[in-house]
C-alpha positions as CSV (number, residue, x, y, z in Angstrom):
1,X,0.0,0.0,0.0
2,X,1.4,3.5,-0.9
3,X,1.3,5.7,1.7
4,X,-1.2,9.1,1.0
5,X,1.9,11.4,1.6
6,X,4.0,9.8,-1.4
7,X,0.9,9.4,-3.6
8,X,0.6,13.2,-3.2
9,X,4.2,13.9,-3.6
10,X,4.3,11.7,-7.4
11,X,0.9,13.1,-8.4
12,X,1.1,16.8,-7.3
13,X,4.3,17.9,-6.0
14,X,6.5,16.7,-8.7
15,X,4.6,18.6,-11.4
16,X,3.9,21.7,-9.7
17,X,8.0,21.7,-8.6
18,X,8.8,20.6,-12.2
19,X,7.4,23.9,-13.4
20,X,8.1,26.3,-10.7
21,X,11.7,25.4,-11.1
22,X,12.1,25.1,-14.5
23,X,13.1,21.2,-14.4
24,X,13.5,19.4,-17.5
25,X,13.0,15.6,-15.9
26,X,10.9,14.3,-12.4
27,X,14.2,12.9,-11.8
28,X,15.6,16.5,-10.5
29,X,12.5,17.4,-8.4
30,X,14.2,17.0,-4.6
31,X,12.9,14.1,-2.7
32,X,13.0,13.1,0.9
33,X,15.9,11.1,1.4
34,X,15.3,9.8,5.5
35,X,14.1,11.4,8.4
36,X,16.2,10.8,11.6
37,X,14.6,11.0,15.1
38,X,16.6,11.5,17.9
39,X,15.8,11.7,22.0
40,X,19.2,12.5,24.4
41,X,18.3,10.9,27.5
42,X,20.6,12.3,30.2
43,X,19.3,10.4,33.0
44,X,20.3,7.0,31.2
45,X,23.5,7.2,32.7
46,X,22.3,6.9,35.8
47,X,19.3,4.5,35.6
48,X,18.8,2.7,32.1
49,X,15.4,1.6,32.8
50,X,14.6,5.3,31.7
51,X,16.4,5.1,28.7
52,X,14.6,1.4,27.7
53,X,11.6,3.6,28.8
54,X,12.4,6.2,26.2
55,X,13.3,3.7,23.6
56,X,9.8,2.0,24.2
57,X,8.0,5.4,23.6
58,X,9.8,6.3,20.9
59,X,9.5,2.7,19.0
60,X,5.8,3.0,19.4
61,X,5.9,6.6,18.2
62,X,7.8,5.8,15.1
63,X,6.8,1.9,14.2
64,X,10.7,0.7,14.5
65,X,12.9,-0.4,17.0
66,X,15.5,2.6,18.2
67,X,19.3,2.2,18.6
68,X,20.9,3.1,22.0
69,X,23.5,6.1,21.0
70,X,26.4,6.0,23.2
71,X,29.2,8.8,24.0
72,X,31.7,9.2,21.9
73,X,34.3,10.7,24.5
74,X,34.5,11.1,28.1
75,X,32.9,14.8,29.8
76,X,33.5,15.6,33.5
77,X,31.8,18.8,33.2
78,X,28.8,16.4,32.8
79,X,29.7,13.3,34.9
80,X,29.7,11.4,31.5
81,X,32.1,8.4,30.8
82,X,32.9,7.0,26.8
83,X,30.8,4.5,25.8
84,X,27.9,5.3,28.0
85,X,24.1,5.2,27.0
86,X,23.2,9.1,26.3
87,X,20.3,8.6,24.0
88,X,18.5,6.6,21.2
89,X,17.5,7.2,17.6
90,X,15.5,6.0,14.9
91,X,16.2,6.3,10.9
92,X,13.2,5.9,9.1
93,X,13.5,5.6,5.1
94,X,10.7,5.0,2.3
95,X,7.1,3.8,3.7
96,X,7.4,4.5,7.1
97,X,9.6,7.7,6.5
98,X,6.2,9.2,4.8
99,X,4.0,7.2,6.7
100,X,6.0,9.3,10.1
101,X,5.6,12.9,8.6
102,X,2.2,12.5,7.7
103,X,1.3,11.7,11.3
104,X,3.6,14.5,12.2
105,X,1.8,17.5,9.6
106,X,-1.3,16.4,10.3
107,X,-1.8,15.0,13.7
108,X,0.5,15.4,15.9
109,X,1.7,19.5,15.0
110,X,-2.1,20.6,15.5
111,X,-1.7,19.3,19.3
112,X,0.6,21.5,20.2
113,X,-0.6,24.8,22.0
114,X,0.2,27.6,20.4
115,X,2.3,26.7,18.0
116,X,2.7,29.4,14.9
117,X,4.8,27.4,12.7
118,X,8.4,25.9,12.1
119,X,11.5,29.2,11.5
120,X,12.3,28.7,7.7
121,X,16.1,29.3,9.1
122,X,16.3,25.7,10.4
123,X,18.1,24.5,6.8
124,X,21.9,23.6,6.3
125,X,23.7,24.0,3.6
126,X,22.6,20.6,2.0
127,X,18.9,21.3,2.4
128,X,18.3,19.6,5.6
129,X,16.1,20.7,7.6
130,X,16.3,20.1,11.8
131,X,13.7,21.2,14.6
132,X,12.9,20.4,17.9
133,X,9.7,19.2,19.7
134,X,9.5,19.8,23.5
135,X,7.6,16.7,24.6
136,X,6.5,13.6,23.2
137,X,3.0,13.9,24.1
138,X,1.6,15.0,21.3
139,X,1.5,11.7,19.5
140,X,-1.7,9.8,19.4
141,X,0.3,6.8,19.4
142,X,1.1,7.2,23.2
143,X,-1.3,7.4,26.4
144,X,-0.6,10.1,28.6
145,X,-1.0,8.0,31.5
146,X,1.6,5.6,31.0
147,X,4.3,8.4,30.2
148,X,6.8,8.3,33.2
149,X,8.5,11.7,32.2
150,X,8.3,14.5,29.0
151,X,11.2,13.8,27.0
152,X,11.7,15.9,24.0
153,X,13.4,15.0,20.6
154,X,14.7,16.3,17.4
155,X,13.7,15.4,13.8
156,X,15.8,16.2,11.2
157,X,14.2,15.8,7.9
158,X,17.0,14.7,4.9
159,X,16.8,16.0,1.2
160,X,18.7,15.3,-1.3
161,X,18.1,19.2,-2.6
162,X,20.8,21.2,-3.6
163,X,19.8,24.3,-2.3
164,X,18.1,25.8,1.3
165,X,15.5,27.3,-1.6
166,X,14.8,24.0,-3.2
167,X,14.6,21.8,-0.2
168,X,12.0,24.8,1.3
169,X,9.3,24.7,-1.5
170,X,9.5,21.0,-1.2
171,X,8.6,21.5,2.2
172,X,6.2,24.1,2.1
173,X,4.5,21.6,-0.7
174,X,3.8,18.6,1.4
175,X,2.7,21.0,3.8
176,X,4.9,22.1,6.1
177,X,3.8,25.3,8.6
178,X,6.4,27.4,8.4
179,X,6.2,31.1,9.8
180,X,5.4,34.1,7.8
């Protein structure tokens, strides 16, 4: 089954960035490439049933099993040895990569209280395009009542655009809210 998000990306967006950019084959039109979801978990040092926690939420918010991230070097500042568990991530590609962000436009960003839209000056150089949510609740997939503690987590969304400008109107297109 072909997920409503890609169906609208081959159908409309193609055509409609085909022509506003001047393309001469589908083939150039930017695509999504992955979408990475991170949460640092801080207090997995100290008790790793928060982080398996964490990882649970997170693998029922995203439909795949996360990978525990571990520190790279050794920080005193932040009582923090190399090799330790300091997060989990999740890299979600094709299907479930469109599947993800149309939960994310049109379910979970509306459940957010006051929320005006996403800065447009989030993009790199490569046309990536990073933000931040402040707590996991506003997924469906999770009950409130089960959630131990509000963990944030960052989503970076990966094009293969060659531009901030391209990788924006591709964006904008399958309906991202950015502010005005």
């Amino acid at each position: 089954m072909v997920p409503r998000l890609l169906e609208r990306y081959r159908k409309e967006i193609v055509p409609e960035m085909k022509q506003s950019m001047n393309y001469r084959s589908d083939m150039q039109v930017p695509r999504i490439k992955k979408i990475v979801i991170s949460m640092g978990v801080s207090m997995g040092v100290q008790d790793i049933k928060v982080l398996e926690k964490s990882m649970e939420e997170l693998a029922m918010i995203t439909g795949q099993k996360p990978v525990i991230c571990r520190a790279k070097t050794a920080i005193s500042n932040f009582k923090i040895r190399k090799g330790e568990p300091v997060g989990c991530k999740v890299t979600l590609r094709k299907n479930r990569m469109y599947e993800f962000l149309d939960r994310l436009l049109n379910v979970a960003l509306p459940r957010i209280r006051d929320f005006k839209g996403f800065p447009d000056t989030s993009f790199d150089n490569d046309g990536n395009y990073s933000m931040g949510v402040s707590e996991q609740t506003i997924f469906p997939e999770l009950e409130i009542d089960r959630i131990s503690r509000v963990q944030g987590m960052n989503i970076t969304i990966a094009t293969n655009a060659k531009s901030k400008k391209e990788a924006q109107e591709l964006l904008r297109l399958l309906g991202f809210p950015f502010r005005s």
